[in-house]
PDB file of N, CA, C and O in Angstrom:
ATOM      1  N   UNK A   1       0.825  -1.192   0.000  1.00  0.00           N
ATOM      2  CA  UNK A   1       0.000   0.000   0.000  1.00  0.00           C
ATOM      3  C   UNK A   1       0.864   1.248   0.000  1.00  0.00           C
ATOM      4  O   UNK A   1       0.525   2.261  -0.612  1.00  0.00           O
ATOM      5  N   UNK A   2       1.599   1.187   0.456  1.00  0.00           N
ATOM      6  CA  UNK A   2       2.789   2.293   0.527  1.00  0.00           C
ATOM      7  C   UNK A   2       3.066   2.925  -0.433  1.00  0.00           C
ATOM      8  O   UNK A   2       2.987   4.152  -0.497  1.00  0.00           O
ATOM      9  N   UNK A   3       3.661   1.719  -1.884  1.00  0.00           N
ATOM     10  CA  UNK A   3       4.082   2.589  -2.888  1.00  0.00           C
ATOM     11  C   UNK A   3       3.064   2.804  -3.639  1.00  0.00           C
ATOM     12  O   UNK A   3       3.280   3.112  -4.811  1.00  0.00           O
ATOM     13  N   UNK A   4       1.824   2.707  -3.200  1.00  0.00           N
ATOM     14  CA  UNK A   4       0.349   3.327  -3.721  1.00  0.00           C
ATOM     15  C   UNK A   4       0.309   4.792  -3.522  1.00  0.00           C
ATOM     16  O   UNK A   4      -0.146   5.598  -4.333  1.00  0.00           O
ATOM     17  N   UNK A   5       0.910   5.108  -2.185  1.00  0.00           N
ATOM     18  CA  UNK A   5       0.773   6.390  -1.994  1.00  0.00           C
ATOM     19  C   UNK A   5       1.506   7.493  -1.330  1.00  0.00           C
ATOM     20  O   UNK A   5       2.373   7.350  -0.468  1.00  0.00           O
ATOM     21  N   UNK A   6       1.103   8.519  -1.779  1.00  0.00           N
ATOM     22  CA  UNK A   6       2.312   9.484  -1.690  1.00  0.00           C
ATOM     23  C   UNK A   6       2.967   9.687  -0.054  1.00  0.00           C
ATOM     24  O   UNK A   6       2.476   8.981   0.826  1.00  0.00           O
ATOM     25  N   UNK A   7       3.719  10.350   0.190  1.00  0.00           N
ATOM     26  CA  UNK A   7       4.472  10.512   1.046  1.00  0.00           C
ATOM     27  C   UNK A   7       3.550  11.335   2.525  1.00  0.00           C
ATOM     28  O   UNK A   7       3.717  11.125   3.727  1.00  0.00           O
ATOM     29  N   UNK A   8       2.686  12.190   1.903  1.00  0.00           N
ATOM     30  CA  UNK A   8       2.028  13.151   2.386  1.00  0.00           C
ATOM     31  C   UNK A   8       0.713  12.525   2.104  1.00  0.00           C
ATOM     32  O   UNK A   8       0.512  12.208   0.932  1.00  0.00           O
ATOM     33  N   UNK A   9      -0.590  12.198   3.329  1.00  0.00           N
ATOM     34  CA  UNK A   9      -1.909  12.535   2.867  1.00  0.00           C
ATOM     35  C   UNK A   9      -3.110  12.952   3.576  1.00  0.00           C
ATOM     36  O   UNK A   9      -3.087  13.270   4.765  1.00  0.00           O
ATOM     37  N   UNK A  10      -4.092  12.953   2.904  1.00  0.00           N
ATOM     38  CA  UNK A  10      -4.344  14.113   3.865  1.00  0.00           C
ATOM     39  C   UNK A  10      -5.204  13.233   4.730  1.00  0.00           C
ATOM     40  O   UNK A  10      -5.709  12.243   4.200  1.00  0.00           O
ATOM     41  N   UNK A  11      -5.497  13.563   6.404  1.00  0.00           N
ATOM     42  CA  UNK A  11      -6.281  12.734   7.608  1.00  0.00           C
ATOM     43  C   UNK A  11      -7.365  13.798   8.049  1.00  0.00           C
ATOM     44  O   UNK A  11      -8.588  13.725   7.924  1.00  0.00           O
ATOM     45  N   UNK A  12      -6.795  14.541   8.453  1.00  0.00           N
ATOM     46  CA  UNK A  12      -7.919  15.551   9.342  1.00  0.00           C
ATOM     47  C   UNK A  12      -8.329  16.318   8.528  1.00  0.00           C
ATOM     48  O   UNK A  12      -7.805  17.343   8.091  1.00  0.00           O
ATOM     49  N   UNK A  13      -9.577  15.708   8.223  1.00  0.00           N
ATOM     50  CA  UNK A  13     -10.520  16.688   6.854  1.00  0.00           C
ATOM     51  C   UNK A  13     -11.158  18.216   8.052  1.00  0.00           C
ATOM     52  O   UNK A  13     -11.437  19.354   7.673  1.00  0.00           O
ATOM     53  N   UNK A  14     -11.202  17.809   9.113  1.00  0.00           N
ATOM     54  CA  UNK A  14     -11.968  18.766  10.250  1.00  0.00           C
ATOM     55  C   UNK A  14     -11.079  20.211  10.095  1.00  0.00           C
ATOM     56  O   UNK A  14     -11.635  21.296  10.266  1.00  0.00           O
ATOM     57  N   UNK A  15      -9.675  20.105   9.760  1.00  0.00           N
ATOM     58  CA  UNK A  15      -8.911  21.363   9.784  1.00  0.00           C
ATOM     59  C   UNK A  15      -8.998  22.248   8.614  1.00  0.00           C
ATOM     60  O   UNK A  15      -9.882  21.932   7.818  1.00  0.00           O
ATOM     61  N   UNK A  16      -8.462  23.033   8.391  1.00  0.00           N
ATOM     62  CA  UNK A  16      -8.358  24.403   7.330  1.00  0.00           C
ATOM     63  C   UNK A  16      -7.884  23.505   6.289  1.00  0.00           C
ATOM     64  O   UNK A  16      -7.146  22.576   6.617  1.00  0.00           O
ATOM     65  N   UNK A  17      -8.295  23.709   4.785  1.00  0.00           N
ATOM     66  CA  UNK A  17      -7.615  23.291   3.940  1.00  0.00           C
ATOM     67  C   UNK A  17      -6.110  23.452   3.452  1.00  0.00           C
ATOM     68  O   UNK A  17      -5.777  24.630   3.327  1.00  0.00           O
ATOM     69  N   UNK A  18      -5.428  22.795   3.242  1.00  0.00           N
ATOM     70  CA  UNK A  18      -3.927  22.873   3.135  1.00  0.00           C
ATOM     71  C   UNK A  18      -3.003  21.959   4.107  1.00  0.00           C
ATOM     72  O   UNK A  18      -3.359  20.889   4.602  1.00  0.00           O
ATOM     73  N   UNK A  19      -1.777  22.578   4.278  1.00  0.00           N
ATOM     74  CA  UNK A  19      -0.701  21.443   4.935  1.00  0.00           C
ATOM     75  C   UNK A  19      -1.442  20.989   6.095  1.00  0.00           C
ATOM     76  O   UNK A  19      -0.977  19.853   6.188  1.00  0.00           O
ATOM     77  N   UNK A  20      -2.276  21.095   7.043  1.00  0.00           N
ATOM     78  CA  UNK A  20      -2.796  20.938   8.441  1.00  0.00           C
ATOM     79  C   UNK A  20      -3.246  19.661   8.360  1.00  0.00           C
ATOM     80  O   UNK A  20      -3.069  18.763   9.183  1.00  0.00           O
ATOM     81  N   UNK A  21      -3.869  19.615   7.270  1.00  0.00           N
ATOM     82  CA  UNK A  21      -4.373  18.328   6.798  1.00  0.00           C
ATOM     83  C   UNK A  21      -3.922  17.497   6.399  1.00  0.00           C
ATOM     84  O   UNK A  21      -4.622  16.514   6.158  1.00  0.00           O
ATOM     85  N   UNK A  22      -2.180  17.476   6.067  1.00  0.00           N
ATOM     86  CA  UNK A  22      -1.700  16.593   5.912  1.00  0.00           C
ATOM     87  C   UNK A  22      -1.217  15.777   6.947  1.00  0.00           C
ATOM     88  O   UNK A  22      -1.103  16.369   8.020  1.00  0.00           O
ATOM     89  N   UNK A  23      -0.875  14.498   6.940  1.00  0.00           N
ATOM     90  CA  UNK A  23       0.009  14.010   7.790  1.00  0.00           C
ATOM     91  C   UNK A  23       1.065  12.524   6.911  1.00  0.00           C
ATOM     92  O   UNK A  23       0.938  12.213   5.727  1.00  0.00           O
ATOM     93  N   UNK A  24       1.755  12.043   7.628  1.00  0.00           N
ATOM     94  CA  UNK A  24       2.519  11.096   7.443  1.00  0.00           C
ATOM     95  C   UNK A  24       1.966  10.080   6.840  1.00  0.00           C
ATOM     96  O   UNK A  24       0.783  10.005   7.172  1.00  0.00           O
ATOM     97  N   UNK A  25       2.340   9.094   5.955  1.00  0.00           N
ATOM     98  CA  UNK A  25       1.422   7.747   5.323  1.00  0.00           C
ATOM     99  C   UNK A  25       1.497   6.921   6.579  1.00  0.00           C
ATOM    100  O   UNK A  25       0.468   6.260   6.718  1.00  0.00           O
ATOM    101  N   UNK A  26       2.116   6.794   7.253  1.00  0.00           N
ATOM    102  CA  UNK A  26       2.273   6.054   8.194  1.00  0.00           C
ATOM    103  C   UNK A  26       1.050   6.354   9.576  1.00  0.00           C
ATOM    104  O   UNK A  26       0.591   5.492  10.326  1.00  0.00           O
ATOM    105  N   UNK A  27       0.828   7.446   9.581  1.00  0.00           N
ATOM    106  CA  UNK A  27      -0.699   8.089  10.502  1.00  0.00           C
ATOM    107  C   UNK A  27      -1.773   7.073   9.962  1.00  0.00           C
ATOM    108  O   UNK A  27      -2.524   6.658  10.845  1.00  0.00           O
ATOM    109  N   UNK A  28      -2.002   6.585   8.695  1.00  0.00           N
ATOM    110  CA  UNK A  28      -3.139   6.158   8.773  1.00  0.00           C
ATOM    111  C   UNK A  28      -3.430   4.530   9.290  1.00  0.00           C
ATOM    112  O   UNK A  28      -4.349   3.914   8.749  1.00  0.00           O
ATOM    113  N   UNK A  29      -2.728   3.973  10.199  1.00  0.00           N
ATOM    114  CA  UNK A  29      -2.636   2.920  11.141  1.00  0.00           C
ATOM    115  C   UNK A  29      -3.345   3.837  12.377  1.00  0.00           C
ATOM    116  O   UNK A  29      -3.757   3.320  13.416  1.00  0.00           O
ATOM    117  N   UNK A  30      -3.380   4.546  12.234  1.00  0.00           N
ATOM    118  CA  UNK A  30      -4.020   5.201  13.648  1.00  0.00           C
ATOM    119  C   UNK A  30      -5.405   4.654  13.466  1.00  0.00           C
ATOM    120  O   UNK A  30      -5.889   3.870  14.283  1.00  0.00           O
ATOM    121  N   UNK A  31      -6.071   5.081  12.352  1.00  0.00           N
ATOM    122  CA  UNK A  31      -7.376   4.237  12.337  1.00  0.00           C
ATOM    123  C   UNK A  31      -7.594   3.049  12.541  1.00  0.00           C
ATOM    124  O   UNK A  31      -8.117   3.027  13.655  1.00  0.00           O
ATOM    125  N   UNK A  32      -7.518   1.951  12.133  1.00  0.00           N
ATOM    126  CA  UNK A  32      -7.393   0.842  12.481  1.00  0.00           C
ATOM    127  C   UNK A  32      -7.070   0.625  14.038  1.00  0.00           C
ATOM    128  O   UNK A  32      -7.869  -0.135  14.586  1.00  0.00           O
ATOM    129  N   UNK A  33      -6.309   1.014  14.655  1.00  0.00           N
ATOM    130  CA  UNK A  33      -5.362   1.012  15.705  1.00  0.00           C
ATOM    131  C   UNK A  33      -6.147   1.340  16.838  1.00  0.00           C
ATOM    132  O   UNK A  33      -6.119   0.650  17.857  1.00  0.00           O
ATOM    133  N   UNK A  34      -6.961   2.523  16.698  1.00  0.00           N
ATOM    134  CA  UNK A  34      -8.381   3.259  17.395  1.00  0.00           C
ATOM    135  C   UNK A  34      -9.593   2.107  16.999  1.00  0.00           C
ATOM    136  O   UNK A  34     -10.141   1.613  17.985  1.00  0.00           O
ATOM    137  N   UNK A  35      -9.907   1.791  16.109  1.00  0.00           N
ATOM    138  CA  UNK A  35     -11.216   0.915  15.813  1.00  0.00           C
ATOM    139  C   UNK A  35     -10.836  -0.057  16.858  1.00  0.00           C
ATOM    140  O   UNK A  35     -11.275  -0.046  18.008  1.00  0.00           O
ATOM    141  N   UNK A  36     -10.128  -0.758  16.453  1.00  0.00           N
ATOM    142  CA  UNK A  36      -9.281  -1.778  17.658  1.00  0.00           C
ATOM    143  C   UNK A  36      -9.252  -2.024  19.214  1.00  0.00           C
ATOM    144  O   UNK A  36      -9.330  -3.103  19.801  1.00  0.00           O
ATOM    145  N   UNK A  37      -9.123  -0.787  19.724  1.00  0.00           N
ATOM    146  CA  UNK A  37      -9.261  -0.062  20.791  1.00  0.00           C
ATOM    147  C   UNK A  37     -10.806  -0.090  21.456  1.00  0.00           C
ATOM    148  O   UNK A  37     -11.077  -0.389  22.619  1.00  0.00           O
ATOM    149  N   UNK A  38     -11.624   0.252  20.531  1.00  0.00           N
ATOM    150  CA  UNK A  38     -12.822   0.870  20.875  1.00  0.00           C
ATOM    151  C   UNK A  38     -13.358  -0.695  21.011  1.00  0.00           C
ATOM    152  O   UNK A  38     -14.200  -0.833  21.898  1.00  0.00           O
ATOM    153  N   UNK A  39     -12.978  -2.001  20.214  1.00  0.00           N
ATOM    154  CA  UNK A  39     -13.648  -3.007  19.998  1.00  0.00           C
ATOM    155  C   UNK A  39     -13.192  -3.143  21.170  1.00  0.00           C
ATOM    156  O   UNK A  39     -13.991  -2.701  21.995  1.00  0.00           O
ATOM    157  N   UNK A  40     -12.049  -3.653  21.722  1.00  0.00           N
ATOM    158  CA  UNK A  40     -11.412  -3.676  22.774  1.00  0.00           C
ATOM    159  C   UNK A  40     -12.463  -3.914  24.178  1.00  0.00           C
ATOM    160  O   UNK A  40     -13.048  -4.860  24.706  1.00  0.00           O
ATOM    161  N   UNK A  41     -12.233  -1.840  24.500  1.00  0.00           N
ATOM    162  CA  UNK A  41     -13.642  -1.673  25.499  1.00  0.00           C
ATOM    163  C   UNK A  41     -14.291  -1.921  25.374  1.00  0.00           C
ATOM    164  O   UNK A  41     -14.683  -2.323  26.469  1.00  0.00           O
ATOM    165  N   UNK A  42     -15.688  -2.226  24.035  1.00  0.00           N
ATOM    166  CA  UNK A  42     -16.436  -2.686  24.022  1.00  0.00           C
ATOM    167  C   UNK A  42     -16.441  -3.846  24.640  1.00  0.00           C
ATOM    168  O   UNK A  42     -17.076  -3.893  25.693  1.00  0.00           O
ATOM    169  N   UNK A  43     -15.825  -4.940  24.216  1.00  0.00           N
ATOM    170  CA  UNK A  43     -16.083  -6.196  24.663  1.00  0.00           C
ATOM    171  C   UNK A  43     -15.708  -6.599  26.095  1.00  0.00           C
ATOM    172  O   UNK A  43     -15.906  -7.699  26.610  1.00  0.00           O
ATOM    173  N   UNK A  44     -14.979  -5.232  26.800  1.00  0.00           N
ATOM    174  CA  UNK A  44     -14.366  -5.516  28.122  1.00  0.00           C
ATOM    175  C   UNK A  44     -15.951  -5.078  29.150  1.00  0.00           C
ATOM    176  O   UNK A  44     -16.411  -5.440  30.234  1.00  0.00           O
ATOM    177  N   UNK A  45     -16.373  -4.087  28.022  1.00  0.00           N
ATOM    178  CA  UNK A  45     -17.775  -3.368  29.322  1.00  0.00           C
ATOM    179  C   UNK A  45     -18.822  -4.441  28.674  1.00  0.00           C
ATOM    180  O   UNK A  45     -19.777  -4.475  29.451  1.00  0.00           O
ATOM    181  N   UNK A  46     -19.034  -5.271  27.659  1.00  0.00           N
ATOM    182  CA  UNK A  46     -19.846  -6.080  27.524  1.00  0.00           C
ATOM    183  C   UNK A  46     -19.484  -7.179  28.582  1.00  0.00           C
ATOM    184  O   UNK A  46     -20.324  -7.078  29.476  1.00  0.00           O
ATOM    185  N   UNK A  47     -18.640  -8.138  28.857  1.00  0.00           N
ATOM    186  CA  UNK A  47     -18.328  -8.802  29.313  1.00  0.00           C
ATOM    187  C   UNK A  47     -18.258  -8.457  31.317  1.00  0.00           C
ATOM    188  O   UNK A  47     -18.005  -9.250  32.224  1.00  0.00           O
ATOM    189  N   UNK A  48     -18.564  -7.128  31.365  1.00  0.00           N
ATOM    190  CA  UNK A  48     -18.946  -6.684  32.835  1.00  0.00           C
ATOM    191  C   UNK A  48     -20.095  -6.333  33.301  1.00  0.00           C
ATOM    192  O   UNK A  48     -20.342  -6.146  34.492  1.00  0.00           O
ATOM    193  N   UNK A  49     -21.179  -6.179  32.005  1.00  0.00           N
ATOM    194  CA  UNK A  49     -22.485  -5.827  32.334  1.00  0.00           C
ATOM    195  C   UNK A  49     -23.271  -7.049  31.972  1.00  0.00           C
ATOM    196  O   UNK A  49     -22.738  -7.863  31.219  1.00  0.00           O
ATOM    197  N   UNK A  50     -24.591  -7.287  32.467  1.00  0.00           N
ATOM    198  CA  UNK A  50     -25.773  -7.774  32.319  1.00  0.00           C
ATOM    199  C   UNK A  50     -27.129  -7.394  31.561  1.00  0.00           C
ATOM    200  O   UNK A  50     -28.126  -8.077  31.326  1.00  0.00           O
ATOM    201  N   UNK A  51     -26.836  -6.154  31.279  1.00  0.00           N
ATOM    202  CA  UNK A  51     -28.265  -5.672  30.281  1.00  0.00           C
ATOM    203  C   UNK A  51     -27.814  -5.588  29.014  1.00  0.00           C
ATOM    204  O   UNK A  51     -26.794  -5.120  28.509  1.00  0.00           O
ATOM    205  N   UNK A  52     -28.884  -6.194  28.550  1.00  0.00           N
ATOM    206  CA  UNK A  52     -28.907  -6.828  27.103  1.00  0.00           C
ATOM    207  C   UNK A  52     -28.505  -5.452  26.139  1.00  0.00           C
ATOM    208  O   UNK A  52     -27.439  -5.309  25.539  1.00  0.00           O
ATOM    209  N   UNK A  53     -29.679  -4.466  26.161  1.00  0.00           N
ATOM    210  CA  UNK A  53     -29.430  -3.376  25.496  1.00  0.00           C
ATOM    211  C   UNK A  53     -28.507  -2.716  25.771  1.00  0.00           C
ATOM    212  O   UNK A  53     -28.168  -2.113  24.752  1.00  0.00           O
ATOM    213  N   UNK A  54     -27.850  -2.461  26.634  1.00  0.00           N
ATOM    214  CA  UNK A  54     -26.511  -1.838  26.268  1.00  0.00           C
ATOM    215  C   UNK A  54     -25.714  -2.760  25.632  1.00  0.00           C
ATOM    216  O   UNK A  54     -24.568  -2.404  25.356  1.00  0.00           O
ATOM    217  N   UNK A  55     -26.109  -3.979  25.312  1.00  0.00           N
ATOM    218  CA  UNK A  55     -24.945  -5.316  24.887  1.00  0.00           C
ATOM    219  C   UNK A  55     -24.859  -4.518  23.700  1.00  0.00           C
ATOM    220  O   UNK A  55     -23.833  -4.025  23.232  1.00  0.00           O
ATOM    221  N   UNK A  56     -26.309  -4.416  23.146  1.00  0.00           N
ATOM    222  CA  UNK A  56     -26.298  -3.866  21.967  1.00  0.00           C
ATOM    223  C   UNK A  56     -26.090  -2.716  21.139  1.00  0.00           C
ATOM    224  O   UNK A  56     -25.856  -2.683  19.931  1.00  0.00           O
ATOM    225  N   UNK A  57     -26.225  -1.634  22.083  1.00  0.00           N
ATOM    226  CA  UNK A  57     -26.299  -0.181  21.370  1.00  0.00           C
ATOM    227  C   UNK A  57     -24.715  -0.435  21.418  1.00  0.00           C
ATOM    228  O   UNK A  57     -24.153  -0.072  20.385  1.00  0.00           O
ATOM    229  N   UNK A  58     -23.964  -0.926  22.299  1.00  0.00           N
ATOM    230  CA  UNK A  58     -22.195  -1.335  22.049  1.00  0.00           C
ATOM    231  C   UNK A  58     -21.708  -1.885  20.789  1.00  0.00           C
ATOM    232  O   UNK A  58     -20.753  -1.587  20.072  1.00  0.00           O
ATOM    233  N   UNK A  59     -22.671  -2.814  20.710  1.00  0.00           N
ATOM    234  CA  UNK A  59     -22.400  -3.510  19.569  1.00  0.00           C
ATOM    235  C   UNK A  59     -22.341  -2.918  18.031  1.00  0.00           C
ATOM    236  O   UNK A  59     -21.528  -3.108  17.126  1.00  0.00           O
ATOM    237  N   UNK A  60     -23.531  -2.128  18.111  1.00  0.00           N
ATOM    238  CA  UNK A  60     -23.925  -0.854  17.248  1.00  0.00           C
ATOM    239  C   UNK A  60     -22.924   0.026  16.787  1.00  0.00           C
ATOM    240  O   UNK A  60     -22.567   0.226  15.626  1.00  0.00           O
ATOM    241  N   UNK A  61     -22.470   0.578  17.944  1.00  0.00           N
ATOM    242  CA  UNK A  61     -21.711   1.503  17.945  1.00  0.00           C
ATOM    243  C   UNK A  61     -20.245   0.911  17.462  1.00  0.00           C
ATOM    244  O   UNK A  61     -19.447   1.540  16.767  1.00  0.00           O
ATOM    245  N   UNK A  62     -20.045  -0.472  17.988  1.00  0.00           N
ATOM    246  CA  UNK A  62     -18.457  -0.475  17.242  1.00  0.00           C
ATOM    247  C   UNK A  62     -18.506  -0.864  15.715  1.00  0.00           C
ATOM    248  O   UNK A  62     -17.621  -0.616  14.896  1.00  0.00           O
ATOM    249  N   UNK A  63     -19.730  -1.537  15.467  1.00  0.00           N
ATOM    250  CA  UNK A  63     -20.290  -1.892  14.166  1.00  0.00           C
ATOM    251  C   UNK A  63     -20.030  -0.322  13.013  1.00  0.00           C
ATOM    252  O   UNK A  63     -19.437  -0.235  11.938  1.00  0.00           O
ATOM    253  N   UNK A  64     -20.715   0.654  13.778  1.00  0.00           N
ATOM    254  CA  UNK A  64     -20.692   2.075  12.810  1.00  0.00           C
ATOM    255  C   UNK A  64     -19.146   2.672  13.072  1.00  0.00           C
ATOM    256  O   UNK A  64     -18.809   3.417  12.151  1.00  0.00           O
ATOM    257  N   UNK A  65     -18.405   2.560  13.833  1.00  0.00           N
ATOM    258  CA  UNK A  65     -17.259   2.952  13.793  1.00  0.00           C
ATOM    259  C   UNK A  65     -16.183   1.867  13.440  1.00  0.00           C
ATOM    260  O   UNK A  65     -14.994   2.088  13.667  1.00  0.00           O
ATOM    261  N   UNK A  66     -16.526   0.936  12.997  1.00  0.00           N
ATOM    262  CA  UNK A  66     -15.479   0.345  12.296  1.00  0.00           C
ATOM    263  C   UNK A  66     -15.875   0.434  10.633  1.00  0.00           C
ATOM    264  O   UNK A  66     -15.189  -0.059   9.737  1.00  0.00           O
ATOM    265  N   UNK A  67     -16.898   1.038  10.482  1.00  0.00           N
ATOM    266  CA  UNK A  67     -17.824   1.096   9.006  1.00  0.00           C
ATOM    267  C   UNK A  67     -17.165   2.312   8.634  1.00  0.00           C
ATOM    268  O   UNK A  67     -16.554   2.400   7.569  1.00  0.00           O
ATOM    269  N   UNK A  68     -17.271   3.406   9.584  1.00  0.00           N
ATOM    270  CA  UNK A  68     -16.632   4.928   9.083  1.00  0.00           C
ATOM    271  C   UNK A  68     -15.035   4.732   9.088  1.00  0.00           C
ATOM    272  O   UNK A  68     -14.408   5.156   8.117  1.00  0.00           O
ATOM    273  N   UNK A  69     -14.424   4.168  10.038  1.00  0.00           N
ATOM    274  CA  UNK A  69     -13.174   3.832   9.991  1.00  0.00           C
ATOM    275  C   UNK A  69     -12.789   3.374   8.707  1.00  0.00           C
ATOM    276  O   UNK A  69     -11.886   4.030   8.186  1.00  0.00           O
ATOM    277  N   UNK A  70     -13.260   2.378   8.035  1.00  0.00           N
ATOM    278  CA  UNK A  70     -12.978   1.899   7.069  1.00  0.00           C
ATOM    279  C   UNK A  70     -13.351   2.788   5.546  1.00  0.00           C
ATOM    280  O   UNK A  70     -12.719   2.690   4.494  1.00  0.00           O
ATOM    281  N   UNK A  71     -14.498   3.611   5.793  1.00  0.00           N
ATOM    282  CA  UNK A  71     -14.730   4.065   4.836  1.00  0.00           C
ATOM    283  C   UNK A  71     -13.695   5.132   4.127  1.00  0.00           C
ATOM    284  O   UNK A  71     -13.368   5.245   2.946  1.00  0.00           O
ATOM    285  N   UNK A  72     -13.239   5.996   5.493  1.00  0.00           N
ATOM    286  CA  UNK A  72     -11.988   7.044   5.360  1.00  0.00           C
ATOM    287  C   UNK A  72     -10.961   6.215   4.785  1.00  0.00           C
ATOM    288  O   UNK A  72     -10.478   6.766   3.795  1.00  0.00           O
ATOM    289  N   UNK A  73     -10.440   5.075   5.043  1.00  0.00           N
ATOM    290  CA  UNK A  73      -9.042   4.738   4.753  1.00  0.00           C
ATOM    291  C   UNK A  73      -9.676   3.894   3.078  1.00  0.00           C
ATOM    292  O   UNK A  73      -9.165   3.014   2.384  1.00  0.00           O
ATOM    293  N   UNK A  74     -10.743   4.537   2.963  1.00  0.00           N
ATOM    294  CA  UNK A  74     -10.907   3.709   1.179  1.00  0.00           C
ATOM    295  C   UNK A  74     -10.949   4.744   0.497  1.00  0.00           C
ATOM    296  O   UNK A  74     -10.408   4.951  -0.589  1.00  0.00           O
ATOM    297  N   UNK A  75     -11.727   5.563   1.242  1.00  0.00           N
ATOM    298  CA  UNK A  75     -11.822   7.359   0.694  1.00  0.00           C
ATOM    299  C   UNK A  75     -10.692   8.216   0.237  1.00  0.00           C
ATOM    300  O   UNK A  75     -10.563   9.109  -0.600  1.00  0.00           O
ATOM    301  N   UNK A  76      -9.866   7.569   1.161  1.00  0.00           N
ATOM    302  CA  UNK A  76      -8.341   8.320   1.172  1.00  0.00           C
ATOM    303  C   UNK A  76      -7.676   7.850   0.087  1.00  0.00           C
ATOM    304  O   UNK A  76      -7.117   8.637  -0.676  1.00  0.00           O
ATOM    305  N   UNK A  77      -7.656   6.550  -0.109  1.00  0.00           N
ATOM    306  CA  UNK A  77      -6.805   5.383  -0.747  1.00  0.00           C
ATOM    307  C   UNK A  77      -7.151   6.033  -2.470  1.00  0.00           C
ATOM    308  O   UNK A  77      -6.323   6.205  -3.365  1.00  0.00           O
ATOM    309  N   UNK A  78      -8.470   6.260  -2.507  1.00  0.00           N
ATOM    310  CA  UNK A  78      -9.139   6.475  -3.824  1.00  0.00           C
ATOM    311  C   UNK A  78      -8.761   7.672  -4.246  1.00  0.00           C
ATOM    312  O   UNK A  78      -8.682   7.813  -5.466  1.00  0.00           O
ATOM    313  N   UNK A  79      -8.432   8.838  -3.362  1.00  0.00           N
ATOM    314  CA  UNK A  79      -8.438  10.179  -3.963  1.00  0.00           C
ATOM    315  C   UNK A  79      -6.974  10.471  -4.347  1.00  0.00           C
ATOM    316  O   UNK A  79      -6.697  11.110  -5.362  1.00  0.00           O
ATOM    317  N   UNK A  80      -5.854   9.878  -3.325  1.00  0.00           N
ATOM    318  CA  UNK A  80      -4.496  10.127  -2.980  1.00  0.00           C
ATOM    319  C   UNK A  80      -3.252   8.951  -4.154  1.00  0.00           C
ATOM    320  O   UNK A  80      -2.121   9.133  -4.606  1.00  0.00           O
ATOM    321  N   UNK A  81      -4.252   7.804  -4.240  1.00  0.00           N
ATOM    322  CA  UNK A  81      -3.693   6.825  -4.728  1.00  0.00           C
ATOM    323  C   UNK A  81      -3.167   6.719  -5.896  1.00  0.00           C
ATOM    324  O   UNK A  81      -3.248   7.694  -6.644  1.00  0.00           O
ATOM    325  N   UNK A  82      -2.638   5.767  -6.253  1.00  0.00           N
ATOM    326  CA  UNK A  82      -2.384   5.872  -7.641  1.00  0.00           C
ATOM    327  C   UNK A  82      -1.933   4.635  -7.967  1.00  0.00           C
ATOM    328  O   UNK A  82      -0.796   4.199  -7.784  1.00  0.00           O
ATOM    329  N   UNK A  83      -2.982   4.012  -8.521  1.00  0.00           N
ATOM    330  CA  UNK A  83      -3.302   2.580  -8.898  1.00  0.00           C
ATOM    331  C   UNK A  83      -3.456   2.442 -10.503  1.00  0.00           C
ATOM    332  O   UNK A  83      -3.718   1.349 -11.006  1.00  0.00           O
TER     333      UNK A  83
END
């Protein structure tokens, strides 16, 4: 994936347009790395509670953040890439 893409790309769409937004190719393991994380707690506060519905809105929630997680690092891949 590397020599897919450039040296520079851009992560934090939230900042001013230009360099701010760039970061390292190597930053985008942070995503993954965070999804990971979050599954993590999830399954540590599932595995400590007893009510069903929070089993689930947990479940939910790491479900949609591993969906957006993934979507950015395809989003990125597509605009920056060069395949």
């Amino acid at each position: 994936m590397k020599g897919f893409l450039p040296p520079l790309v851009p992560l934090f769409y939230g900042k001013p347009i230009g360099t701010e937004q760039l970061v390292s190719f190597w930053y985008l393991f942070l995503l993954p790395a965070m999804t990971a994380i979050t599954i993590a707690v999830n399954i540590l506060i599932n595995i400590s509670i007893n009510d069903a519905f929070i089993k689930r809105i947990l479940a939910v929630a790491t479900l949609i953040i591993s969906i957006m997680a993934t979507v950015t690092l395809v989003k990125i891949g597509i605009l920056v890439g060069f395949f």
